[in-house]
N, C-alpha and C positions, 0 to 999 in steps of 0.2 A: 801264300802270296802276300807282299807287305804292301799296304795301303799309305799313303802319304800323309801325313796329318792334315792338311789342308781340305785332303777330297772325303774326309770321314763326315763331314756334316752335309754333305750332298749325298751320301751313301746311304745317309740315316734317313734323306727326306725321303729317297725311292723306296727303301724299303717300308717307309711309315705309308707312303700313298698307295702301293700295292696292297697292305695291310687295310688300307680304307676300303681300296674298291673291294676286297673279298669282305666283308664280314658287314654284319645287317646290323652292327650298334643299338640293336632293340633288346638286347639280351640284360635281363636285369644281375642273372647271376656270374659268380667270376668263372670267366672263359680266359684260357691257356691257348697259345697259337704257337707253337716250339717251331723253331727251324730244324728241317730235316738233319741228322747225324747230329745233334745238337745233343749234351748233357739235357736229359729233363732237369734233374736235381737242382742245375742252377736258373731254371725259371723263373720268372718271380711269382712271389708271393706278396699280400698287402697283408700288412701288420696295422694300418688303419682303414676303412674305407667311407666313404662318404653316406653319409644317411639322411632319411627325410628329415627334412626341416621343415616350418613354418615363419613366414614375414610378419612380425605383428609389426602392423603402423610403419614407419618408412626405415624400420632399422635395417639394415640387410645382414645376411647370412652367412657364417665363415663354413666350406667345404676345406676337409684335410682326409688328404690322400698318404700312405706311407707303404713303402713297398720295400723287399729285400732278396736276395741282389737287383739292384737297380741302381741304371744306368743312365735313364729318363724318364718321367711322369711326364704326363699331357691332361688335361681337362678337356672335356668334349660334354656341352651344352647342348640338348633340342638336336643334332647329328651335326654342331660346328664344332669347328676346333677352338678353343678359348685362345686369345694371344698369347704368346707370349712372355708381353711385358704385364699382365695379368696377375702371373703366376708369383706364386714368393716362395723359392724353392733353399731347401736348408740339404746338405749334401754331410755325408758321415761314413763313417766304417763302422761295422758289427765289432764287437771286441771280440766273440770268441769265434769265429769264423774266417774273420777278416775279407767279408766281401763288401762290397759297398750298397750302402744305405740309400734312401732318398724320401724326402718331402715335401710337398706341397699343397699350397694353399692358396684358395680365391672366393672373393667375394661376390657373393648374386645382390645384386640390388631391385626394388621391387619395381623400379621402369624395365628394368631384362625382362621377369617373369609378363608383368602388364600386357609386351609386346605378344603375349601367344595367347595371355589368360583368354578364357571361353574357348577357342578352339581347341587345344591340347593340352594337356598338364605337362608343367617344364620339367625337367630330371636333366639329371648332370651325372658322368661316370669320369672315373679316370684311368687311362691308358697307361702301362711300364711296362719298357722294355728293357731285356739284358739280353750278351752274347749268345743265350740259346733261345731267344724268343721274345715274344708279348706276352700281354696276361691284361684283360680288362677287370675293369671293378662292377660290384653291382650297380645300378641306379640309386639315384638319391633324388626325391621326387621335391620339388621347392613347391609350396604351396601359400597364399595369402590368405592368415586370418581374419576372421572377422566374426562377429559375432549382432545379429537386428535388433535393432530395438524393439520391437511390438514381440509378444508373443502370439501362438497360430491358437493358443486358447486358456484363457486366465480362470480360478479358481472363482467360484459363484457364491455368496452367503447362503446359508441356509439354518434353517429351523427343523431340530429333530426331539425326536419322544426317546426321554432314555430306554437305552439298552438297543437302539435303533442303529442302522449300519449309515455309516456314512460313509460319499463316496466324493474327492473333490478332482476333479481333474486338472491336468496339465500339460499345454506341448509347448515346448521351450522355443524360443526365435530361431531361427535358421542361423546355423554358422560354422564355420571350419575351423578348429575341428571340432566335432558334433559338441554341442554344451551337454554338462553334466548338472542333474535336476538334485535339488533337495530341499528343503523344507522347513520351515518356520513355525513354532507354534509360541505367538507374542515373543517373538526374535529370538527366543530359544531351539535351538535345532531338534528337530524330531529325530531321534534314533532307535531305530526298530528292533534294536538288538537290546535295547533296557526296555520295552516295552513291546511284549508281543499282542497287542491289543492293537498296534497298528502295522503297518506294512507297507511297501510303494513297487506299484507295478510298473513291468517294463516299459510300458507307455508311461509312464512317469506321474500316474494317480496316485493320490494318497489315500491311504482308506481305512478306517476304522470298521474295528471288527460291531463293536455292542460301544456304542456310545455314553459315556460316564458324563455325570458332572463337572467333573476335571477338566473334561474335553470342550469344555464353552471356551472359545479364544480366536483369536486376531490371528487366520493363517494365510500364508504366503508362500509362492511360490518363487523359486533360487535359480537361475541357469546362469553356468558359467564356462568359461573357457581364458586356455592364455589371454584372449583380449579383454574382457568386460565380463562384467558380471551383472545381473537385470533381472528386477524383483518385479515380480506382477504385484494388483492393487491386490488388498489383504480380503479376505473371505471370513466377515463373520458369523462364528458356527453359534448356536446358541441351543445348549442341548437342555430342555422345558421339562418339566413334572407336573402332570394333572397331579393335582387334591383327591385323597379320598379318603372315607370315613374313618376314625377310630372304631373300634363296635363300642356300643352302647356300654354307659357304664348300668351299673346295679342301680333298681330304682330306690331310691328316697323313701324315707319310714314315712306312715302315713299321716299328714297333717289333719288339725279339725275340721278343715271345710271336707275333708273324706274324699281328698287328690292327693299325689303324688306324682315323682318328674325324675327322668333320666335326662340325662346331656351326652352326646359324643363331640371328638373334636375333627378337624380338617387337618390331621396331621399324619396320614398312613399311606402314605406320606402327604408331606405339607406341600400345596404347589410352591415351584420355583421359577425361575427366567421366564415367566409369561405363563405357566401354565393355569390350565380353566382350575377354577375355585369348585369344592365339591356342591353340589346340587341337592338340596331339601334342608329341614329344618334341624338345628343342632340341640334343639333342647324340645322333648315330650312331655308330654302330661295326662294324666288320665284320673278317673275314678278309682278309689280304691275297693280291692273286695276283699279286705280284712275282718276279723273278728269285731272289732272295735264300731266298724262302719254300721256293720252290718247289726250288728244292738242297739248302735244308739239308731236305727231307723226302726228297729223293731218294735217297740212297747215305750210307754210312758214309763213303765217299773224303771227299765233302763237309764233313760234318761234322769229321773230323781235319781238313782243311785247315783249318776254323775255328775251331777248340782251339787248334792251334799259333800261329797267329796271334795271340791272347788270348795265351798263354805268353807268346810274345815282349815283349807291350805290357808286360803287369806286371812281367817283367825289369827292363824300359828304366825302369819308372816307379821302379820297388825301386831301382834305381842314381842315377837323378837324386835320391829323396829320401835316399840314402846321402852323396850330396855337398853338397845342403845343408844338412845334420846336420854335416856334417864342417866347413863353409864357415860354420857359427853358431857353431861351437866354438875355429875360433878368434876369432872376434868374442868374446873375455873381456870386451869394453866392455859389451859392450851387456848391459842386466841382462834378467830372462827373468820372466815369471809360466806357473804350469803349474795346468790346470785338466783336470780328472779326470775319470769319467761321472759322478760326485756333480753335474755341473752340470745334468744335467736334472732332479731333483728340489729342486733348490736355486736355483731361479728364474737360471740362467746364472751365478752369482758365483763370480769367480775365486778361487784361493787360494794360498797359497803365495806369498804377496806378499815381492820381497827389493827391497830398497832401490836404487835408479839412484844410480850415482856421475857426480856433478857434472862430474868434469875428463873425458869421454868425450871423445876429438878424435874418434871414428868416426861420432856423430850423422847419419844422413843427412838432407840440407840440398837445398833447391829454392832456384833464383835467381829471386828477384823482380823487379819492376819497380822499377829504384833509381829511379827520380824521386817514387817516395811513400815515406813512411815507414812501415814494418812494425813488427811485435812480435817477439820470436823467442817460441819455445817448444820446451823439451825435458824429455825423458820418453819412457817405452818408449808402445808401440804399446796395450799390453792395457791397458786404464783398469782403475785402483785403486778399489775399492768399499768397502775397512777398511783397516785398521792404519794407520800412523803412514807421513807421506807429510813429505819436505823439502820446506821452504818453496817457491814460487814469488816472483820478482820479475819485474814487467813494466819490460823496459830496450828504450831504442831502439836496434834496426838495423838489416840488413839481409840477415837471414839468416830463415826461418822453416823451423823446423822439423813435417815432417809426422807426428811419434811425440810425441803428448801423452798424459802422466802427468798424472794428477790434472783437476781442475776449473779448467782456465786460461779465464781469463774477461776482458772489458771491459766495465767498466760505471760505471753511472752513478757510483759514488763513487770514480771517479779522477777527480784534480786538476779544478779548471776550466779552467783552462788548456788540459790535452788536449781539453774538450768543446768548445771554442772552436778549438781547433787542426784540431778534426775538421771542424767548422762551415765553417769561414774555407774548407778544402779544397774543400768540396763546394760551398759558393758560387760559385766559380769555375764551377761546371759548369753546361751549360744546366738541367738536369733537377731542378737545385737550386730554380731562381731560384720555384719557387709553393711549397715548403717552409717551416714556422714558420722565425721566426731561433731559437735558441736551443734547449734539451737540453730542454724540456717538452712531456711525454708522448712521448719518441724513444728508441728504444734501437739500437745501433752496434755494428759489429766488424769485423776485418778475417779474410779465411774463405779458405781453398785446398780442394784435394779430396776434405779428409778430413769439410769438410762445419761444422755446428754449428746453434745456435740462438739467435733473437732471444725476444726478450720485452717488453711495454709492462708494467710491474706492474700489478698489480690491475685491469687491463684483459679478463682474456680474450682478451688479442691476444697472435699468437706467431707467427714464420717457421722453420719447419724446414727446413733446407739441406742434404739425405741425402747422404750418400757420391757423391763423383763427381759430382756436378751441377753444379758447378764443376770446367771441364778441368784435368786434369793442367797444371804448370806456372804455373798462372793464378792471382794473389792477387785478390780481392775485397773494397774496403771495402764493404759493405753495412749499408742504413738500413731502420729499422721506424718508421713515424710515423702517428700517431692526431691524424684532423684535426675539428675544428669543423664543425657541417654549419653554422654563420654564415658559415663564412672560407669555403669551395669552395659553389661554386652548380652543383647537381646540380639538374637540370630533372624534373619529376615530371609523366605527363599521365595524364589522365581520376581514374582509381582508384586510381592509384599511391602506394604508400606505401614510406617508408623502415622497412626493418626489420633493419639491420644498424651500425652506427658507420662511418666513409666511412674507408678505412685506405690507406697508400702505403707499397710496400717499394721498394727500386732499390739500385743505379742503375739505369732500364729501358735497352734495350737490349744489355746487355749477353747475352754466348754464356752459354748453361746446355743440359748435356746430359739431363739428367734432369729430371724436374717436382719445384720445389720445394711447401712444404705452408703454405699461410696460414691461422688458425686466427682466425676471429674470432665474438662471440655475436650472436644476432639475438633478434626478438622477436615474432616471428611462431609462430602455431597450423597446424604443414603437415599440409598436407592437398592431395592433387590435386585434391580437387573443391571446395575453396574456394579456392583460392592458385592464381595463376599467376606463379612465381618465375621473377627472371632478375638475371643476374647486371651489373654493370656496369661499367665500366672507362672511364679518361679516354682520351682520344688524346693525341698529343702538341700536337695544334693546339688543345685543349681541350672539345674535345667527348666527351659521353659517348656511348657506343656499348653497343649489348647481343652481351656475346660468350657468351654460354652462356643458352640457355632450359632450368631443371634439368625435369629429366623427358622431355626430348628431347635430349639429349647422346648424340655420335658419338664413340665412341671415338676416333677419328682426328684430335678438337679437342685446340687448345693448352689448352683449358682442361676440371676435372672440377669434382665438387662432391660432397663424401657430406654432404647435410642429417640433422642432429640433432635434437633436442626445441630444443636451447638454443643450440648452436653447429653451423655450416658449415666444411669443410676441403675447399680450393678448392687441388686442384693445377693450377700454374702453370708453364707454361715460361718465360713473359715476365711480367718486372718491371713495376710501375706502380701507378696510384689504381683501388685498388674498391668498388665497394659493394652491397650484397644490397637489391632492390627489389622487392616484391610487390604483384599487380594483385587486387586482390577478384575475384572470380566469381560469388559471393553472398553473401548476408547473414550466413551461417554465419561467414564470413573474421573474424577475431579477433586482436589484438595483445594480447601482456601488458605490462601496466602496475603498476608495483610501486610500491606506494602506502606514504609513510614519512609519518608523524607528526613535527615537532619543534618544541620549543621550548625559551626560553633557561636555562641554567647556572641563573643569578643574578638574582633579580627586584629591584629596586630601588626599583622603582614602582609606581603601584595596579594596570598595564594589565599584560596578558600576554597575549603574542601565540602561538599554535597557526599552525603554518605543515604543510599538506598539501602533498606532493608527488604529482605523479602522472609518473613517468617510463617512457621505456623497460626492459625488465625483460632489462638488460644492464650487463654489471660497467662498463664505461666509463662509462656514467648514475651508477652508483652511487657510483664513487669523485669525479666533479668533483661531486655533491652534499656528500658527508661532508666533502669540501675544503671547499667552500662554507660549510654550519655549523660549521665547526671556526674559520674566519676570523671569523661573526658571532657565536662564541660559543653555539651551539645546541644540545642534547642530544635521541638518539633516545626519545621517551616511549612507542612502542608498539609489537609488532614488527608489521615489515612486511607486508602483505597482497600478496596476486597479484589483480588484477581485469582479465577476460578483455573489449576493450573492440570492439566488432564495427562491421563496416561499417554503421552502418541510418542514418547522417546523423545522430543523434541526438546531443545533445550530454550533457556529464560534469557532473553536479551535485553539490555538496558543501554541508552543514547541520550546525550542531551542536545539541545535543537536551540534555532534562535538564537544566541548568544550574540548579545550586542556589542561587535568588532571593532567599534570604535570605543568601548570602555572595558570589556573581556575579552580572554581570549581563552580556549579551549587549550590544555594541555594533553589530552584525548590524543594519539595518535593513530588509532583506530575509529571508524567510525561508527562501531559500541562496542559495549562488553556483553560478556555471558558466562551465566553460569549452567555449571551440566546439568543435565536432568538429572541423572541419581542424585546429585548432590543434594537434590528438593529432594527428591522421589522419596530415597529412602527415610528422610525424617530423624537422620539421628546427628543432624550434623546444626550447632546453634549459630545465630550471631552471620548467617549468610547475608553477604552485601554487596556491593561495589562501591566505589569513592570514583564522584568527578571532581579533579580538580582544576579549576578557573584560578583564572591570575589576573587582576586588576592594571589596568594599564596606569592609573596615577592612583596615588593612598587614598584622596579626596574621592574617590567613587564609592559609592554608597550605595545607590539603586542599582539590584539585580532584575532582571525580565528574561525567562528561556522558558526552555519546555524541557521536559525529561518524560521519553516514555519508556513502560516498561512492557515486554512482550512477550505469548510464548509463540515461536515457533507455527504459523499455522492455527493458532489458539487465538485465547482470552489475551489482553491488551488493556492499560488505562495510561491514560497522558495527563500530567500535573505541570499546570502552568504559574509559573513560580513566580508573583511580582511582589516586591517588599524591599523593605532598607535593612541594610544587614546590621546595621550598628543600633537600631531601636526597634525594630518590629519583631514582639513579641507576642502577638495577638494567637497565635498558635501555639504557646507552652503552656494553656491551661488543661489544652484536652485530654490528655496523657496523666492527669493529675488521680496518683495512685489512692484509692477510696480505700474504707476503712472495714468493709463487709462485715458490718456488724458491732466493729471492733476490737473482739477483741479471738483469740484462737479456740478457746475452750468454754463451751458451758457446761454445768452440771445439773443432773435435775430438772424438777418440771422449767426452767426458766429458760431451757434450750427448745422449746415447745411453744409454738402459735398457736395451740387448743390446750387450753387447761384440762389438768387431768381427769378429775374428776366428770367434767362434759364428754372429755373424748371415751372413759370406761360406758359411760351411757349410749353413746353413741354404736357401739361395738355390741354392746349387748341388747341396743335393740336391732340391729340390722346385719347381724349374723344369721341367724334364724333363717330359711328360706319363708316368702310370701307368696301367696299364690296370687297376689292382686297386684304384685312389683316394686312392693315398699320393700327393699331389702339393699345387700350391698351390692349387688348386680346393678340395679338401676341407680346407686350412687355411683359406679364405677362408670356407668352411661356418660351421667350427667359433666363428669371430670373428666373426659373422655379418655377412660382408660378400659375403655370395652375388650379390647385386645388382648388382654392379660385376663380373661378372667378365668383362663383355665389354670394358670400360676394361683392365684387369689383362690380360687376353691379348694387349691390343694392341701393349703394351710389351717393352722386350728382355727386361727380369726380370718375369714378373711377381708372383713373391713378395716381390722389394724394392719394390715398388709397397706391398703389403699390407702388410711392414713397418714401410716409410715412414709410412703409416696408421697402425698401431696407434703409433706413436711420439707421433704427433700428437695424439691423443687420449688418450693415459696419462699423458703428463709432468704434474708429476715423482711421481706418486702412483703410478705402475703395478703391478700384481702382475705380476711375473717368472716366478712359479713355476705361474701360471697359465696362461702363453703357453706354458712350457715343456713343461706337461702337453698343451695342446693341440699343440704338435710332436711329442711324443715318440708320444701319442696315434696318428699317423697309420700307424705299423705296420710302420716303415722295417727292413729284414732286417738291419743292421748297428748294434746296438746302440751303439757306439763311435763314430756316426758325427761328434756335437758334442762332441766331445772336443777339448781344445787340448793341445797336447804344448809342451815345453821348448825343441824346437828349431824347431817353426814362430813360436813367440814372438820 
């Protein structure tokens, strides 16, 4: 029967609404409705069908339908029919079939879905028809994202005992589609698959098996979804170690009072992050029940026998120092200084000063190594602290002498030539070849047994080389060098920051008996319970290694550390590249940053640039800035601030304020700057600033008034209110004014020394010894308050020159003498006369 073209879309409606009333439109999967006697084969099929979506925020959703052979698509939302003019239908032929195609597409906007949300979930399907039939699609369910703010339960700080299980919970905020949990330890992701020591359960807890060290950190919980993403407050973990005993050491041979004393230490392990300190006394003592004890209580026989024996000794010692009195005298070359008991109240200063004569042929002389060139030097033994002293000249040859007078020194203001000569030397050698070319920031010397010191100027950097730490016989050239953290690539991981200048002394390898002392500043807030400091050294293959964790140091290591507010003094046996690195723990962790103000001398033009500095708050920062604006012309306008700037990711804001609009005007088109947290954090980046530039509204302005603050983030903050003439006030370019530490880079000999030598061997060998009454170098180490080391100090042969080596390192050249002095003289020693220097031991 032929149908009219006209009545085919009335044919189509009766059949589509027949179609309606039989079929329940709740069916998700695709269902086929064939007209009887109809080909199946040409049914349709969808070749695309409509699938669940979600609304984030008001975007709406494209549904596409495709089906083949077909003839018609319909959309059918919630059991309506979609319009229509809805619809955006694209019409085609199969190529290798040649039946007809179809497609369709339409938009849900999220007022559609709104209209049903809470009562039923919205779904859409779509209907195709061809000559043998329908054919529905599955459902496609529309749903609105969203994701709460709050979570239903955030992570709690807590305090565990290592090796203890930890357990942090978490349930993420309500949202569709459900949020996905994960985990933060100090904004690094925890991942369970490199660490089977943690794991996250289906409830979305995090949880540690035996809790580590490692495991002290800042954690956070993550839930996310297509909409948002929502951090809980951080949870800090802080995993503690009680203290407990070392075992006892061996006790002590037995002294005359007929006692003896074992010590153990608090380090088996050492407490950490708060943990309790061990409980009872760390040094015993008792009576001895030796042989020795036990006769001399026995009999008077005994006792004579051990009188006379002491008789003897002091004879023999009375006669030996008879002959070297006798043996100095006639030594008329050699000139003598005599120092009196007036030296213990008179901070050690010798007196009695007589002039050394020049032509001495008796000088004693050490052979060096002739294949380098040496310095000589001569002069008596006791260093001159006043009166009038003959010249020195530095001449080459090859003789050095170990009795220096005066302040013989090398340094930076000889020739260039020699620094170049020194240079070219060391070149040669492997140890050279990663060293600057050239004498900047380097200080040099050549050093024998008697020891000396280096110096970077205006650095805070300094090597002390004590007595004897270079063998007998042995010349030393030795180097001090201050390097670029541009030029050396020190590797930093997780939280690691740089908080010391990267320094190299050498030549490494070389024999040293004793530990020398490297002095350099850092910029670190210590604290054990936010700091985990360590110390770091290159290899020779280039890599850095960590040779000292400070607050877990074994006596028994090449390397020490006594940490200060501002500076570290790291004795070392081995030569080499260090650097002081510290790990945050928590948010508490803080670096100082010394915030300087400047701008230019001379204005010439309407603009005028304010340049902030935020540096490390270390003289080395300090001085390659004031080099810096001394080359662009720059002057300090404000004094400098300390801002204390802490681990919390946040970053460093700078703004200036106030600016008088009737005479400046802000070029600022933001209303501050910043700079990133790493950019501080990691410490290897110099010369960080910002520039505000102002613009004078007529050349005739002169008086500046603003404010500039600087800020971190949620942190530490200081405001500098700037009032001054920019064409004359100079009242601030003195502060900055780069001092001379001493003077000059290098001493040689006792004259690199605040205790004369001959006091300080006195000193050593009376107060090594142990006392049982506390005249020793334990209660000198009280008194200096270096109590804390005295398990490093006991391990050593001296341990009083350990402590001296210390206070050396930290007094120069500023020290009070007369203060150390009182603290010796202090400790109660029965032999008044005992640092006394006589004429003939000189």
């Amino acid at each position: 029967m032929a149908v009219r073209p006209g009545l085919w879309p009335a044919l189509l409606g009766i059949v589509l609404t027949a179609w309606l009333r039989g079929s329940g439109a709740q069916q998700s999967a695709t269902v086929a409705n064939p007209v009887p006697g109809a080909n199946p084969d040409l049914l349709p099929h969808f070749l695309v069908e409509p699938e669940d979506v979600y609304i984030v925020k008001n975007k709406p959703v494209l549904l596409v339908c495709k089906a083949l052979p077909a003839t018609q698509i319909f959309f059918k939302c919630n059991g309506e029919w979609v319009r229509q003019v809805d619809h955006v239908i694209e019409r085609s032929t199969d190529g290798s079939s040649g039946l007809p195609a179809m497609e369709v597409r339409i938009n849900v906007s999220r007022q559609q879905v709104e209209k049903v949300f809470g009562l039923e979930e919205y779904w859409c399907q779509c209907v195709a028809w061809s000559s043998s039939g329908t054919t529905k699609s599955q459902k496609a369910y529309i749903r609105i994202a969203y994701l709460r703010k709050n979570f239903e339960q955030e992570p709690l700080a807590k305090e565990v005992s290592l090796e203890q299980g930890i357990v942090l919970p978490c349930r993420p905020p309500e949202g569709i589609p459900p949020a996905e949990v994960e985990w933060l330890r100090n904004e690094d992701l925890v991942d369970p698959s490199l660490d089977p020591n943690v794991y996250i359960t289906r409830e979305h807890s995090l949880v540690v098996r035996q809790a580590r060290l490692a495991d002290t950190a800042n954690y956070t919980c993550v839930a996310k979804n297509i909409v948002a993403r929502r951090r809980s407050a951080s949870a800090a973990v802080i995993v503690y170690v009680d203290g407990s005993w070392s075992p006892w050491s061996k006790w002590s041979a037995c002294g005359l009072d007929c006692t003896h004393w074992r010590s153990r230490e608090c380090s088996d392990p050492a407490p950490r992050n708060g943990g309790e300190e061990c409980r009872g006394a760390d040094l015993d003592t008792r009576n001895c029940t030796s042989d020795l004890c036990v006769h001399t209580a026995s009999g008077p026989e005994d006792v004579a026998l051990y009188v006379g024996l002491i008789a003897v000794a002091v004879c023999l010692l009375l006669l030996l120092l008879v002959l070297i009195l006798v043996y100095c005298r006639k030594k008329e070359g050699l000139d003598s200084d005599v120092a009196d008991s007036s030296i213990l109240t008179s901070g050690f200063q010798p007196v009695s000063i007589k002039p050394s004569k020049a032509d001495n042929p008796h000088l004693l002389t050490i052979q060096p190594d002739l294949s380098t060139t040496t310095t000589s030097y001569q002069g008596s033994l006791c260093p001159r602290q006043d009166g009038p002293s003959p010249k020195f000249q530095l001449t080459n040859g090859h003789l050095l002498s170990p009795l220096g007078g005066g302040r013989h020194t090398l340094h930076h203001s000889s020739p260039t030539s020699e620094a170049e000569d020194f240079v070219s030397r060391l070149s040669t050698q492997n140890f050279f070849r990663s060293l600057p070319r050239g004498t900047s920031n380097m200080a040099y010397g050549t050093f024998n047994f008697l020891g000396g010191r280096l110096m970077i100027p205006n650095t805070g950097i300094s090597l002390l080389i004590p007595p004897d730490a270079i063998p007998r016989g042995k010349i030393y050239e030795v180097y001090l060098t201050l390097h670029k953290p541009e030029d050396v690539r020190l590797p930093l991981a997780g939280c690691q920051t740089l908080l010391s200048p990267i320094v190299s002394c050498g030549p490494p390898g070389v024999l040293l008996t004793r530990p020398v002392i490297l002095t350099m500043d850092h910029c670190g807030e210590p604290s054990p319970e936010s700091w985990s400091l360590r110390l770091k050294k290159q290899s020779c293959e280039g890599s850095w290694e960590d040779v000292l964790h400070l607050g877990e140091e074994a006596p028994s290591h090449l390397y020490y550390c006594q940490l200060e507010a501002s500076a570290c003094y790291i004795f070392t046996e081995q030569l080499g590249r260090f650097a002081l690195v510290g790990e945050a723990l928590s948010v508490a962790a803080s670096k100082r940053l010394k915030l300087l103000l400047f701008a230019p001398v001379a204005c010439t033009s309407l603009e005028y640039n304010i340049r902030v500095y935020c540096l490390h708050d270390t003289h080395d920062a300090l001085k390659e800035v004031v080099q810096l604006e001394k080359q662009l012309g720059g002057q300090l306008i404000q004094e400098p601030r300390i801002l204390h700037f802490k681990d919390s990711y946040h970053n460093l804001r700078l703004s200036v304020h106030d600016v008088p609009s009737s005479l400046w005007k802000s070029k600022l088109l933001v209303s501050y700057q910043e700079i990133p947290f790493y950019h501080i954090w990691n410490g290897t980046q110099h010369y960080l600033h910002c520039t505000f530039t102002l613009e004078r509204v007529s050349p005739s302005t002169s008086d500046l008034a603003c404010k500039v603050w600087v800020w971190q983030v949620e942190g530490d903050g200081q405001s500098f209110n700037i009032d001054f003439n920019i064409t004359k006030d100079t009242r601030f370019g003195e502060l900055l004014a780069l001092e001379s530490e001493g003077g000059v880079p290098a001493l040689v000999g006792p004259s690199a020394f605040k205790i004369p030598f001959l006091i300080r061997q006195k000193i050593i060998t009376s107060l090594d010894p142990p006392c049982s009454r506390g005249a020793d170098w334990r209660t000198l180490a009280q008194k200096l308050h270096l109590d804390s080391h005295l398990s490093f100090f006991a391990s050593k042969p001296s341990p009083t020159a350990m402590i001296l080596n210390l206070w050396e390192a930290r007094h120069f050249p500023n020290g009070n003498l007369s203060q150390l002095a009182a603290a010796v003289a202090g400790l109660g020693q029965p032999d008044a006369g005992l640092f006394t220097v006589s004429e003939a031991e000189c």
